[in-house]
C-alpha positions as CSV (number, residue, x, y, z in Angstrom):
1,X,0.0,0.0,0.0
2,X,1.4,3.5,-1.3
3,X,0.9,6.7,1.2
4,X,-2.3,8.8,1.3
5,X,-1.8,12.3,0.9
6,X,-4.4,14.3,2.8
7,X,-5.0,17.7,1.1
8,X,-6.5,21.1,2.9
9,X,-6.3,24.6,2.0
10,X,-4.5,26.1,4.2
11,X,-2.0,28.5,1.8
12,X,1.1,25.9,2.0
13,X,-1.0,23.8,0.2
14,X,0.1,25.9,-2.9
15,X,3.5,24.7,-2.7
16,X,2.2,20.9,-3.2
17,X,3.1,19.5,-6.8
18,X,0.6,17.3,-7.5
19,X,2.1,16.2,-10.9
20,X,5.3,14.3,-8.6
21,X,2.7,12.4,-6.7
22,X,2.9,9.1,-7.8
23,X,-0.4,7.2,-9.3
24,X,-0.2,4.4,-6.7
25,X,-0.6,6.9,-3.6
26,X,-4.0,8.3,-2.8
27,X,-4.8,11.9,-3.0
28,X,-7.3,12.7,-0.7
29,X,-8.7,16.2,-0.6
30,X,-11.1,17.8,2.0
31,X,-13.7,21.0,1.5
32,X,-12.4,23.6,-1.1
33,X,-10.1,21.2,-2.8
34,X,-13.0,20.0,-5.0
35,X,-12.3,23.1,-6.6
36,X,-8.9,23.5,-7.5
37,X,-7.1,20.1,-7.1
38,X,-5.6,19.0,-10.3
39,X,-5.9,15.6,-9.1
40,X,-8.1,13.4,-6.4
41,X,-9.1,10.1,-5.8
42,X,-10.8,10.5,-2.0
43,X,-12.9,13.3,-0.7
44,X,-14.3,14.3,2.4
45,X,-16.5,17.0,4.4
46,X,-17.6,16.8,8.0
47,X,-18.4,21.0,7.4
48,X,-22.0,21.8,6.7
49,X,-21.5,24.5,4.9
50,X,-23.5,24.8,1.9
51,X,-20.6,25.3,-0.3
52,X,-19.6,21.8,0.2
53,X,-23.0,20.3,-0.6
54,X,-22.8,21.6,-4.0
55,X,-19.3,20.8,-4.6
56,X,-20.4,17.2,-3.3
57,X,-22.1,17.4,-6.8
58,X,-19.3,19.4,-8.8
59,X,-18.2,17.7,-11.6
60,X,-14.8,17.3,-10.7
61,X,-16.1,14.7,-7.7
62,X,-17.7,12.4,-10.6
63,X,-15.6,9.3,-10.2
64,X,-13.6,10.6,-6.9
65,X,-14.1,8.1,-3.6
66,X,-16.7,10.8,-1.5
67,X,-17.5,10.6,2.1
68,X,-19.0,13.4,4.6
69,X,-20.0,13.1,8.0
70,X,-22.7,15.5,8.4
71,X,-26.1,15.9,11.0
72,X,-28.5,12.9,9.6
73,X,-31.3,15.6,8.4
74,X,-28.7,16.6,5.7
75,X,-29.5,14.3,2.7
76,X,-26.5,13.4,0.4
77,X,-25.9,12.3,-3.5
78,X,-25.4,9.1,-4.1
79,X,-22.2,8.7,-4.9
80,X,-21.4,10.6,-1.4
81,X,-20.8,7.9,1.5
82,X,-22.3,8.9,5.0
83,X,-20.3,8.7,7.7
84,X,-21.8,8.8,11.6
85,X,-20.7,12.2,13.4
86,X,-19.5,11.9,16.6
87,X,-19.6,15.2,18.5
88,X,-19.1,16.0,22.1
89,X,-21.9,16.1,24.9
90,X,-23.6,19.3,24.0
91,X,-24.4,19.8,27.8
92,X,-20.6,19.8,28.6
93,X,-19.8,22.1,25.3
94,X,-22.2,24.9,26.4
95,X,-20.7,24.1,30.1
96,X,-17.5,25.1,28.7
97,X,-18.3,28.0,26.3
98,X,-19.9,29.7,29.6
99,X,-16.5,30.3,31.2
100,X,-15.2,33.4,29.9
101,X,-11.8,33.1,31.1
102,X,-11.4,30.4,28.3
103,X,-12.9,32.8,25.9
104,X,-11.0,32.1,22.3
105,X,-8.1,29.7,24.0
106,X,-7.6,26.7,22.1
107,X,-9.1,25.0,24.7
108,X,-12.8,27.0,24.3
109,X,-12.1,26.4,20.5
110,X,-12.3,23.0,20.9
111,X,-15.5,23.0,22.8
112,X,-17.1,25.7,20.5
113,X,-16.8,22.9,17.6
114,X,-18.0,20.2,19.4
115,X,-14.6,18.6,19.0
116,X,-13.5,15.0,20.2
117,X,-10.1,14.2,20.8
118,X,-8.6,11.0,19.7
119,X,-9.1,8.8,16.4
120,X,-12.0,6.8,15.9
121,X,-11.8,3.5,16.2
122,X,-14.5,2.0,14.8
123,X,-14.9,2.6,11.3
124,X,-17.6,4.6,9.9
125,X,-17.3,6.6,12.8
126,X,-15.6,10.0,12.5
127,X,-14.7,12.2,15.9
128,X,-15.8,15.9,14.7
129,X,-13.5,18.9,15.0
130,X,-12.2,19.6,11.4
131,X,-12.6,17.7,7.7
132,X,-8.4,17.6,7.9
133,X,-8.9,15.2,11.6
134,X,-11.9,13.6,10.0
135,X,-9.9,12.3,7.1
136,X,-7.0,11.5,9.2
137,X,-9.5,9.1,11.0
138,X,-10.6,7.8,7.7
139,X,-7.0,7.1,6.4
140,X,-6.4,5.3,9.7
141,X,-9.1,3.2,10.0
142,X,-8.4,2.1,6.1
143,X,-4.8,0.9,7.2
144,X,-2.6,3.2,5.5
145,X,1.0,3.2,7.6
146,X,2.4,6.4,5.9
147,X,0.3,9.8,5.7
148,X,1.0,13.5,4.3
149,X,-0.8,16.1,5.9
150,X,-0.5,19.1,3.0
151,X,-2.5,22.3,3.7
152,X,-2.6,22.0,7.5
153,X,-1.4,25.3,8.5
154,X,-4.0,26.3,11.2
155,X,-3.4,29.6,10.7
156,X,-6.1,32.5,9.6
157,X,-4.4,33.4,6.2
158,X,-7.3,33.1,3.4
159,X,-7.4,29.7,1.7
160,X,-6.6,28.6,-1.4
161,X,-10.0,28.7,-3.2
162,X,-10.7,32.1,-1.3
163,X,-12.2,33.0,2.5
164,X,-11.0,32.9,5.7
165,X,-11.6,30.3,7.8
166,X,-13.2,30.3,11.4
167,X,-10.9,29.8,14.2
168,X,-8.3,26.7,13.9
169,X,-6.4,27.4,17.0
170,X,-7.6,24.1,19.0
171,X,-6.3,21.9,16.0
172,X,-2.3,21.5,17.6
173,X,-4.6,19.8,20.8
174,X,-6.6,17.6,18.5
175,X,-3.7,16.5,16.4
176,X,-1.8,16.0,19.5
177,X,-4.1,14.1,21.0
178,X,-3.8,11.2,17.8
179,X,-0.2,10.7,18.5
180,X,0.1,8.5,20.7
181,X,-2.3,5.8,19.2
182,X,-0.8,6.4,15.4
183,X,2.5,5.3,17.1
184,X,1.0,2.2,18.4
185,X,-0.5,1.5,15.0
186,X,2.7,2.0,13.5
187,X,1.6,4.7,11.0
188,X,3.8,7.4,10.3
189,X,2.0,10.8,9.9
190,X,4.9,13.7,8.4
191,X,3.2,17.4,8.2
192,X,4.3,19.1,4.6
193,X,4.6,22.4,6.1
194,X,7.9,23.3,8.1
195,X,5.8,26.5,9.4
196,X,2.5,24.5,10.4
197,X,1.2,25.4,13.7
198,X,0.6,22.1,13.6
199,X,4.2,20.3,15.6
200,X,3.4,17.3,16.9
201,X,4.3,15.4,13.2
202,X,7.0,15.7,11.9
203,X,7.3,18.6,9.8
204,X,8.9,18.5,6.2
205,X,8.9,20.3,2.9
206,X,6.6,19.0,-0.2
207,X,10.0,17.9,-1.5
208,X,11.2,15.5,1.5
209,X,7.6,14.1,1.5
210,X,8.4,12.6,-1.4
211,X,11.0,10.5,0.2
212,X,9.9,10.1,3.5
């Protein structure tokens, strides 16, 4: 089994030549990639935003893998696989989101998006917090032993196909919080962006992730 290379849109993601990639790996894209990617064979959303249930129907999906994890009222294509969402206790999120001295920490972040910690181990389930950690779960739970995050910046700067996204400051605790059971899996996870606030993977150039 090749490496999967799991695509966002955080600006790095510019830097990424797709073209070097070779055909055996898996290019799996998330959100916004639908619209610019030269090149996917997976897809996934866990966002709700309408944007990605039209580009779940965008012509350049037609033949691409496509999974989401979205509420059960929203109906999907087809050709789009449903994944359960698993979310955190909504009493103990708004329990959270009421202490103000947490206000906009990563910490009140990660409550604010329902987010669960840790991989999913059963497959078909996907821990909620971003559609980068949702298809880290995915990639996991299919086996794969080598992964290349590319996009995951986790910064504010616009992304590639245009708007800011909301706040990404709790994703170095929810990446962090995988480590320790990809390790005892024996999957390697390298980050493609030396200046991803994103540390707890190593963190290489497009170039070296190549190699790796």
């Amino acid at each position: 089994m090749g490496k999967i290379w799991i695509i966002g849109s955080g600006p790095s993601a510019r830097l990424a030549d797709f073209n070097a990639i070779p055909k055996e790996d898996i290019i799996f894209g998330v959100n916004g990639t639908a619209g610019w990617a030269p090149r996917l064979d997976w897809w996934f959303t866990l966002d709700r935003d309408p944007k990605n249930l039209r580009r779940m129907e965008c012509r350049k999906l037609q033949g691409v893998r496509c999974y989401a994890a979205l509420p059960d009222e929203i109906p999907l294509p087809k050709n789009v696989i449903r994944l359960t969402r698993v979310a955190q206790n909504p009493k103990y999120n708004k329990n959270i989101a009421r202490r103000r001295q947490f206000r906009n920490t990563p910490e009140w972040w990660l409550s604010r998006w329902s987010a669960v910690k840790t991989l999913s181990e059963i497959p078909g389930k996907i821990n909620t917090g971003n559609s980068l950690w949702g298809a880290l779960q995915i990639a996991y739970q299919a086996n794969f032993k080598k992964i290349i995050l590319v996009g995951l910046d986790a910064d504010d700067l616009p992304r590639v196909e245009g708007g800011k996204p909301n706040s990404l400051l709790h994703l170095p605790i929810l990446f962090e919080s995988a480590v320790a059971q990809l390790k005892a899996s024996g999957v390697q996870v390298f980050n493609a962006n030396p200046k991803s606030k994103v540390t707890c993977f190593p963190r290489v150039t497009f170039k070296e992730a190549l190699s790796v």
